[in-house]
N, C-alpha and C positions, 0 to 999 in steps of 0.2 A: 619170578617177580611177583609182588602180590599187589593185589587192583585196591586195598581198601584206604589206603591213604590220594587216590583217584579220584577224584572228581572229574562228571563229563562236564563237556562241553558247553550245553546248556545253563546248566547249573551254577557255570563259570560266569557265563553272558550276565544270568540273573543277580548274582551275589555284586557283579562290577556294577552292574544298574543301581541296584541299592546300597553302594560306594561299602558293603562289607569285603572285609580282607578274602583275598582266595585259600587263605591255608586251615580255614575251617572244614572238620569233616561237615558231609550232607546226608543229613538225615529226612528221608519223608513220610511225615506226622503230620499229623492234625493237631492244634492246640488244645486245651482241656478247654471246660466249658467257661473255667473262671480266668483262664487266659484272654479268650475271645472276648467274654466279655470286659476285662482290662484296653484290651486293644477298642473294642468299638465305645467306648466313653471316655479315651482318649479322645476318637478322631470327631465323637457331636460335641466334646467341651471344645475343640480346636475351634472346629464350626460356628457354636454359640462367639467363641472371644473375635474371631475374623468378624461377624457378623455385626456385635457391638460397637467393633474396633469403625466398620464403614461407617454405622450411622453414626457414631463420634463425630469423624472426620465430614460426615454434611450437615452437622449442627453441633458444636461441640459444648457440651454444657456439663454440669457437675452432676448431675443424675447420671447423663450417659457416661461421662468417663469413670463412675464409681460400678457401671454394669461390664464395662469392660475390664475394671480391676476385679472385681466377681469371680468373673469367668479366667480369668490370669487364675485367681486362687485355686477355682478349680481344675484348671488343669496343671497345676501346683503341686494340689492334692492327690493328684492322678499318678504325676509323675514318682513320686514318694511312693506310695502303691507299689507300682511295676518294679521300682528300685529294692523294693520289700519282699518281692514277690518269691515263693518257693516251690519246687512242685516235684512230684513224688517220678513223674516223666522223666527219663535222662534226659539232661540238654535242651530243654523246654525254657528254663528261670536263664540259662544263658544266652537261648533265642530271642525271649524278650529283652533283654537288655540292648543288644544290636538291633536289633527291629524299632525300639520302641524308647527304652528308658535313657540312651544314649543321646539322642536326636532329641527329644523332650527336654533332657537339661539344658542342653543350649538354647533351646526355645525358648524357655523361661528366662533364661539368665540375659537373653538380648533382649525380650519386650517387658522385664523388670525394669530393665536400665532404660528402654524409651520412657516406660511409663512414668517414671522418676524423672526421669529431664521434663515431660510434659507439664509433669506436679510441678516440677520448681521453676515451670515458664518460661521455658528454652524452648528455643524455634526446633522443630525435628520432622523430618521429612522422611517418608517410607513409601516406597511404591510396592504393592503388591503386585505380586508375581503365580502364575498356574505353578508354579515350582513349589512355591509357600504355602498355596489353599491345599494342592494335594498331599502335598507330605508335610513335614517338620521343617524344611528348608526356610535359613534366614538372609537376610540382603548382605 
């Protein structure tokens, strides 16, 4: 029997945590330098647009809502990026896409759509959730 289509156990718990499929091989790497840096201006524009997004919602005026469409673009722009992304690492540009650019489209493509109901004056309710701020997670 050969072990390399095996995954432990661990690695199993992890990939379930971060809702990826089990029947990917596991590889343990370090990301390139321009990976990492992908992933962490992902998660400060996340930060920046969450940030905006509150003081909207405790004053909401057209200056604040145009700094949270801002920050929507850039992490827009971000997304586009990591979707682009290529890298010379086996299975590095396939890691980020389940890590990162997969979870990001939906992100976008749900607080496009608030922000477009908001623009056309439609009542929209959103609670945030430690689910949402930590990761990509939408309601």
């Amino acid at each position: 029997m050969t072990t390399e289509n095996v995954i432990r156990i661990e690695d199993a718990r992890e990939m379930r945590e971060l809702g990826m499929p089990l029947n990917m091989p596991v590889v343990d790497a370090e990301f390139s330098e321009t990976a990492k840096k992908l992933l962490v201006e992902a998660n400060n524009a996340k930060s920046k647009f969450y940030g905006a997004f509150v003081d909207y919602c405790k004053a909401p005026t057209k200056r604040r809502f145009n700094r949270m469409r801002k920050a929507m673009d850039k992490i827009s722009g971000i997304s586009n990026q990591a979707a682009e992304f290529t890298s010379p690492q086996e299975g590095e540009a396939a890691a980020l896409q389940v890590l990162l650019t997969e979870k990001m489209v939906q992100f976008v493509a749900y607080w496009q759509q608030t922000l477009a109901s908001v623009e056309a004056g439609e009542g929209t309710t959103v609670t945030l959730t430690r689910e949402m701020h930590d990761g990509w997670a939408i309601p």
